[in-house]
C-alpha positions as CSV (number, residue, x, y, z in Angstrom):
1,X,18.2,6.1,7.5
2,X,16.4,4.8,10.5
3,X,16.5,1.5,9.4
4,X,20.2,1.0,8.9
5,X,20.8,3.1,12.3
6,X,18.9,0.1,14.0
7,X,21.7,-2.4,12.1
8,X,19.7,-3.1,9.0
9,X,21.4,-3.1,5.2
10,X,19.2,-0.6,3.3
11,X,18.7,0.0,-0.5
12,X,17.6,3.1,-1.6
13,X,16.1,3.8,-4.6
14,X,15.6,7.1,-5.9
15,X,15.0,8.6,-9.5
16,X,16.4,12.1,-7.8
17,X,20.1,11.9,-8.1
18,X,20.5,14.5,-5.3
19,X,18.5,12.3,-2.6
20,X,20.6,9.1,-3.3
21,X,23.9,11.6,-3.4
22,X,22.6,12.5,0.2
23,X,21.8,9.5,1.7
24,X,25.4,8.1,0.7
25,X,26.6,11.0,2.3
26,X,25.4,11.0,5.5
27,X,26.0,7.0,5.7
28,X,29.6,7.6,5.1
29,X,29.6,10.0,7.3
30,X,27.8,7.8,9.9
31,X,29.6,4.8,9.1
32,X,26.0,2.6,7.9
33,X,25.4,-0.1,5.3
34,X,23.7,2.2,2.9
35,X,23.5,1.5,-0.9
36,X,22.1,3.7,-3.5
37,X,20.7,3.3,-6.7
38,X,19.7,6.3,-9.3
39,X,16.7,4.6,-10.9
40,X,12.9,5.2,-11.2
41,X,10.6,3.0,-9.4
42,X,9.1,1.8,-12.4
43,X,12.1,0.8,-14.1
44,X,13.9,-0.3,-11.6
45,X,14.9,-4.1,-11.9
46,X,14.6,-6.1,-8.3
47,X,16.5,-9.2,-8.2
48,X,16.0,-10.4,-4.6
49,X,13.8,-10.5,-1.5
50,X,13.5,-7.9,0.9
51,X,12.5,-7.8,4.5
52,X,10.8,-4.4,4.5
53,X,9.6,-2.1,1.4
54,X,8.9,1.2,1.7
55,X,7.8,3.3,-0.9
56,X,7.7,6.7,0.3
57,X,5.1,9.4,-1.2
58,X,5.4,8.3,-4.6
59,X,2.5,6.8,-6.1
60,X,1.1,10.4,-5.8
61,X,3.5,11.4,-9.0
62,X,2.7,8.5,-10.7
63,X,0.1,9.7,-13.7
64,X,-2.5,6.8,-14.0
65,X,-4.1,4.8,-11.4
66,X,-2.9,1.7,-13.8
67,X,0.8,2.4,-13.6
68,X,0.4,2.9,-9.4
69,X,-0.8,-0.3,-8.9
70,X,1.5,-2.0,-11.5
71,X,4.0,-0.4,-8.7
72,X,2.3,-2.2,-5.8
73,X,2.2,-5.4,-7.7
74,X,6.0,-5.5,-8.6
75,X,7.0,-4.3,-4.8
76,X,4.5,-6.7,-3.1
77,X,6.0,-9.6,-4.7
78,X,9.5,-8.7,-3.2
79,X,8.7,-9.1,0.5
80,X,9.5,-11.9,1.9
81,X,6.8,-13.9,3.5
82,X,7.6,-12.9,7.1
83,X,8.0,-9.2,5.9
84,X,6.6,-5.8,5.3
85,X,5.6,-3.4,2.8
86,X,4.9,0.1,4.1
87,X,3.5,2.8,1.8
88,X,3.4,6.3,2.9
89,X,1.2,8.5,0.5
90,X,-1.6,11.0,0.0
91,X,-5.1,10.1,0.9
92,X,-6.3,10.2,-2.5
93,X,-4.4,7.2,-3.1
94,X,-6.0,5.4,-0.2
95,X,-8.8,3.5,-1.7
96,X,-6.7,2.4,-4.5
97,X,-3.5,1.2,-2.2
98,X,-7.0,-0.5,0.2
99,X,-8.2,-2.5,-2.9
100,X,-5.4,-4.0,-3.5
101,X,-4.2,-5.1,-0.5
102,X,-8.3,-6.2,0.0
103,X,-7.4,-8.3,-3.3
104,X,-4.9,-10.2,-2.4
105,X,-6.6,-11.9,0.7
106,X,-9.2,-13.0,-2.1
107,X,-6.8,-14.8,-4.3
């Protein structure tokens, strides 16, 4: 919600029907360009370019390291070239989230 307070369009994505309920709520209420969609992360189908991603404490559920960084592949690819991609997570997910990013400067 602090992005679209600070005039951005936001896209939420959320496999928790309550949270996207809530966050269409409370940008109603507060009159922001909020949209929601009930999906999981992983099967979630992005069709455009974003300037930020953010991918709140999630890759913690995810059950295998492979399936985590199939995430971070398919969300990296959407930022636009100027953008961002901020990941908010546990530390035991640090060295994996680390490699990758280490990765792509080596391609």
């Amino acid at each position: 919600m602090f992005i679209t307070r600070k005039g951005h369009t936001v896209l939420g994505v959320d496999a928790a029907q309550t949270a996207i309920k809530q966050m269409l709520k409370l940008a109603v209420l507060e009159n922001l360009n909020v949209n929601g969609v009930f999906a999981g992360i992983i099967d979630f189908d992005v069709d455009d370019v974003y300037d930020v991603v953010l991918i709140d404490r999630l890759l913690h559920i995810l059950q295998r390291d492979k399936i985590r960084k199939a995430v971070l592949e398919k969300y990296s690819s959407i930022v636009c070239c100027d953008g961002y991609y901020w990941i908010v997570d546990t530390l035991k997910n640090h060295t994996l989230i680390c490699n990758y990013f280490k990765s792509l400067k080596q391609d």
